[in-house]
N, C-alpha and C positions, 0 to 999 in steps of 0.2 A: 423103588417100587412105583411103575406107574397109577396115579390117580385118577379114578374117570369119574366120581360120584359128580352127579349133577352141580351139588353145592358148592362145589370148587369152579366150575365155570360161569362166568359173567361175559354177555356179550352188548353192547351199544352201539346204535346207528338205526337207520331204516324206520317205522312206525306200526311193525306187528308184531305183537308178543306171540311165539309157542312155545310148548314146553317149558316157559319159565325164563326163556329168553327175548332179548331185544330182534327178530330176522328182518332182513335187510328186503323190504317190498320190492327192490327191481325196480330197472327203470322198464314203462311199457310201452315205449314210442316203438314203429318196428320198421325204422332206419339206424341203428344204433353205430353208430363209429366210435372208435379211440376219444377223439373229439366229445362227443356227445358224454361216455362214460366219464371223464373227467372233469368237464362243467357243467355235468346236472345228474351222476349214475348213484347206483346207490351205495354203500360204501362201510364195513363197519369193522369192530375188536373182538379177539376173544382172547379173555385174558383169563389163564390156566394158574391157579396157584398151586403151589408145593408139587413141580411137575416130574418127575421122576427118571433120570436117562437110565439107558442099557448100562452105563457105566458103573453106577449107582452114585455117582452124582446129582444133586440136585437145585434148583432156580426156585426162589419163593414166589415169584408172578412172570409168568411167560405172557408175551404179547405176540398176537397174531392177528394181524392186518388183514381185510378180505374185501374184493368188491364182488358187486355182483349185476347179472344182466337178464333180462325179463322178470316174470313171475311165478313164482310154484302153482305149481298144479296137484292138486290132490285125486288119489283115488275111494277107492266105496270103506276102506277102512281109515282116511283120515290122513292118510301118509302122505307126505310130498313125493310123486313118480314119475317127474321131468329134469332132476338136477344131473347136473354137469358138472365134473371138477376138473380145472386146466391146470399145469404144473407150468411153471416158468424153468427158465435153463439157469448155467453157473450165473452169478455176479449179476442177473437179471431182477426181474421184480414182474409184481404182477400186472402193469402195464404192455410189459411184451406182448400181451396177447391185444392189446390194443392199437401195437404200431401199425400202418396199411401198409401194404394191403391186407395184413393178417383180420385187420377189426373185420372190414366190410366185407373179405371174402370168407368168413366163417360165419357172423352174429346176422348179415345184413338180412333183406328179406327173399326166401328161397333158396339160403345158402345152408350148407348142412346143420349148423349149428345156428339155424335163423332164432333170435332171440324172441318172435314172439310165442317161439312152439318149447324154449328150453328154459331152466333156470341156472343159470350159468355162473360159477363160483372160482373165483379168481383169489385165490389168495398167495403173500407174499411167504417162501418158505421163512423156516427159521434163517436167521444170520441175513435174512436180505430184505431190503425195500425197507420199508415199517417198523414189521415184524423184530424182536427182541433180537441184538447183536452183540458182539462186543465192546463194540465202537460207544454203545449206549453210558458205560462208566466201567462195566465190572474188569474189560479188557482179560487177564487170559484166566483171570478170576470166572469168567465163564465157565458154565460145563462144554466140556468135548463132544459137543453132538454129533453124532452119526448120519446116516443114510433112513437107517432104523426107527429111531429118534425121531424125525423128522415128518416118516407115515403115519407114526403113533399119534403124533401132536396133529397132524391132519384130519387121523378119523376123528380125533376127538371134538374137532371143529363140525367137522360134519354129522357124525352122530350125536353127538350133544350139545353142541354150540346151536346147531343149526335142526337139530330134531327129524334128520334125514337116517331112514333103516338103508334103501339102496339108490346108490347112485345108478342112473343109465350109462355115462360112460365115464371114463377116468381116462386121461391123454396129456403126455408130455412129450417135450423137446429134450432130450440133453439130458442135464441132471433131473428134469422134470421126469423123464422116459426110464430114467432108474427106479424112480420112485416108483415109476405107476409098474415095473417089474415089481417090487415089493409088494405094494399093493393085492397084485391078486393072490400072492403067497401068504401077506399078513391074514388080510382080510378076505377071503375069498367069495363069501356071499354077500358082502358089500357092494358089490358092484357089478352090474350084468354085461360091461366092454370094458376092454384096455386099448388103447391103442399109443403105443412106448415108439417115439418118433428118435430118433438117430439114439440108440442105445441096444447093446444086444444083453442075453440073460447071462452075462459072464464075468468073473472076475476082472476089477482093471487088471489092465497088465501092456506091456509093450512100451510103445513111445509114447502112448494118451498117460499111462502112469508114470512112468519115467519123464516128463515134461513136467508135468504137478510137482514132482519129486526135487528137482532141479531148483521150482519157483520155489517152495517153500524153503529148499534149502536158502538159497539167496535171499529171501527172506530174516529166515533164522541168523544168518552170518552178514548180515546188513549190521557196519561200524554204529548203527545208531539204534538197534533192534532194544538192547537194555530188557534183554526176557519178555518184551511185549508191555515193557512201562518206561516207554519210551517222552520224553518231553517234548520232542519237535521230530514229526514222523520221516521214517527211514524214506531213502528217495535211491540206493545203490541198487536195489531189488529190479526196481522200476526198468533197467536197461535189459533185465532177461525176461521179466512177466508176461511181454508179448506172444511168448513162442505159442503159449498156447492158442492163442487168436491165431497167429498165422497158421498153422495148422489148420484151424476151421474153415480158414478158404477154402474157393477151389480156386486148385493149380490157374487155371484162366483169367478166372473174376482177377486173384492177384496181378497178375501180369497187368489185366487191362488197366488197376487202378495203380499199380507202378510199374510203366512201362519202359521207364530209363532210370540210373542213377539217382538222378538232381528227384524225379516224382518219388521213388523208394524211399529216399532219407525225410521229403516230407510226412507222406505215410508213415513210416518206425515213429518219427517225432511225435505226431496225433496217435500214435497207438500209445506213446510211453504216456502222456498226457489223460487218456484215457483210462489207463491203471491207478495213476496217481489218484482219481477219482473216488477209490473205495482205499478205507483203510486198512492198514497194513495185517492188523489183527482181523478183521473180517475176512479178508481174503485168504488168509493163513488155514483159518477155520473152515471155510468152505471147501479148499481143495484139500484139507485133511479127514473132511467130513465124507469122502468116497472111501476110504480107509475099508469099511467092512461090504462093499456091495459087493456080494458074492450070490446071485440069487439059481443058480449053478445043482447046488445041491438038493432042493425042495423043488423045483420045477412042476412036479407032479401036482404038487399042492394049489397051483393054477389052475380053475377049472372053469372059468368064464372065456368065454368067448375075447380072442387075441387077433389083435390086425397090428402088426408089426410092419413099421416102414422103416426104410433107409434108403441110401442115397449113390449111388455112382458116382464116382470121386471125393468121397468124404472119406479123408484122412486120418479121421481121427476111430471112425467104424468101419475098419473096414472089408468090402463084403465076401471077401475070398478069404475072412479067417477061418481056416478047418473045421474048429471046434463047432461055428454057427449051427453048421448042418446039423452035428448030433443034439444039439440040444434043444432045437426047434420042433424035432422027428418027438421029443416025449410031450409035448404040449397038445393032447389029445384034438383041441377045439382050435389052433392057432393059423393064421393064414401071413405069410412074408409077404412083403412090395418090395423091390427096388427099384427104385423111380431113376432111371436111364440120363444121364448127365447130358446138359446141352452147352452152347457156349454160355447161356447167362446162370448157368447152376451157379451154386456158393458154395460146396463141398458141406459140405456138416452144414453149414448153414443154410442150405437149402429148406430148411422147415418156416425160414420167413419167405417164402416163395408158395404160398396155397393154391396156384395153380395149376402147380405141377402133380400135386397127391390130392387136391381136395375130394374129387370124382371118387377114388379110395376107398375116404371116409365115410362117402354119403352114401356108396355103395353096401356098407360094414352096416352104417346105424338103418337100414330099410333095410 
């Protein structure tokens, strides 16, 4: 059973109580960079006791890590009616939205998301950054958390952690861009935009599941897995976990970045290196935590204004699937991009490129 009573959350960091919480003041300078957010932004926890999954499994103190950028602004009833919530991708954290050009060309000043006009809420999902993992002790003693899961412990951050009725927009990348599809199906008057960057409203399926499918098996049948209570972590997994990264190129960028042989094998090298980075169990958990995003069927239940982007050449979404069309036609309020491939797109990765959609966005939030 999910828990929402006020009593059960605790948050710290920042220096203004509402609601009964610690909120995180913002930083109010308004040149803000990645830079800036991490040696002086503001920055805090919400930690959720006896938290309750779809499963009906349950965690006696969930932690959820969050920063944040400018300051709330209130209107004539008292509410905060400038916040922002950003969703990070897979195996990301909520610094992504800090790396450049992503900081300065969204937060900076006159950029659509200029942080002295937004209150801007960056938090790390479950399983990643911070935020409560398996990696932490409990290992696969964890609950199985979902897609589901994971909105639920959102709102609860922002409606109770943080004493927010509506957000102005809600916007992700990736796994971020599934969520924020849930999003307007869980919550629907929570939030007056969406905008779900390389992700469509559809069950996985294809080679993006089938790839997951693959890692976790190699995963699972890794000679050193021991059911995920492992003493010296598995490393056989590590020589397939890439596929899904290469997929996220585009066809081009790769090339460019391994153009012959001898640069290729460097590349696979730093990507296997790269994986090795998150544990074995987190990562297990995260690509099994797409398991139910199926937002396909509720569709209707979306009634907030949608700006849906994706990418030309993105491999992993891609934009000649059939089904797209019909399901976009029942989103009463929903408007498509596809942002036209150049030589320096990244395929799927195109969303750390804000030059190419940002025009888009600012066109959506005006």
């Amino acid at each position: 059973m999910l828990t929402t009573g006020v009593d059960n959350l605790t948050g710290t960091a920042g220096n203004d109580t509402f609601n009964g919480y610690i909120l995180d003041a913002g930083a109010t300078g308004t040149t803000l960079t990645g830079a800036d957010v991490i040696n002086g932004g503001a920055g805090g926890v919400c930690n959720i006791k006896n938290f309750g999954f779809e499963s009906g499994e349950s965690i006696s103190d969930l932690r959820l890590h969050y920063s944040t950028l400018g300051t709330p602004q209130y209107d004539a009833a008292g509410q905060i009616c400038n916040a922002v919530l950003l969703l990070h991708s897979s195996t990301g954290n909520r610094l992504h939205w800090l790396s450049e050009p992503l900081g300065s060309e969204l937060f900076g000043p006159g950029q659509p998301l200029d942080a002295s006009r937004y209150f801007i809420i960056l938090p790390d999902l479950i399983g990643h950054g911070q935020s409560s993992k398996p990696s932490d002790g409990l290992r696969t003693r964890f609950p199985r958390y979902r897609c589901r899961d994971m909105v639920n412990v959102l709102h609860l951050l922002v409606s109770q952690g943080l004493g927010i009725r509506q957000l102005q927009l809600v916007m992700g990348t990736s796994l971020g861009a599934m969520l924020a599809w849930l999003w307007g199906q869980m919550y629907p008057e929570s939030s007056a935009r969406l905008v779900p960057m390389g992700a469509y409203p559809l069950a996985l399926g294809g080679r993006n599941w089938i790839i997951r499918r693959m890692i976790i098996e190699a995963i699972r049948h890794d000679p050193s897995w021991e059911d995920g209570n492992y003493t010296k972590p598995p490393t056989s997994y590590l020589y397939t976990a890439p596929l899904l990264i290469l997929l996220a190129h585009g066809v081009q960028q790769l090339q460019d970045l391994a153009p012959n042989r001898h640069a290729a094998d460097q590349y696979y090298e730093q990507l296997i290196k790269t994986v090795a980075q998150h544990d074995a169990n987190d990562l297990l958990y995260i690509l099994e935590a797409t398991h139910d995003f199926d937002p396909s069927p509720d569709l209707e239940k979306i009634t907030t204004r949608v700006l849906a982007i994706n990418f030309t050449g993105d491999e992993i979404c891609r934009p000649e699937i059939s089904e797209l069309d019909t399901a976009l036609k029942r989103l009463p309020d929903a408007r498509f991009v596809l942002v036209p491939a150049t030589r320096q797109s990244c395929g799927h990765l195109t969303y750390y490129q804000p030059d190419t959609w940002k025009a888009h966005l600012a066109e959506f939030l005006n």
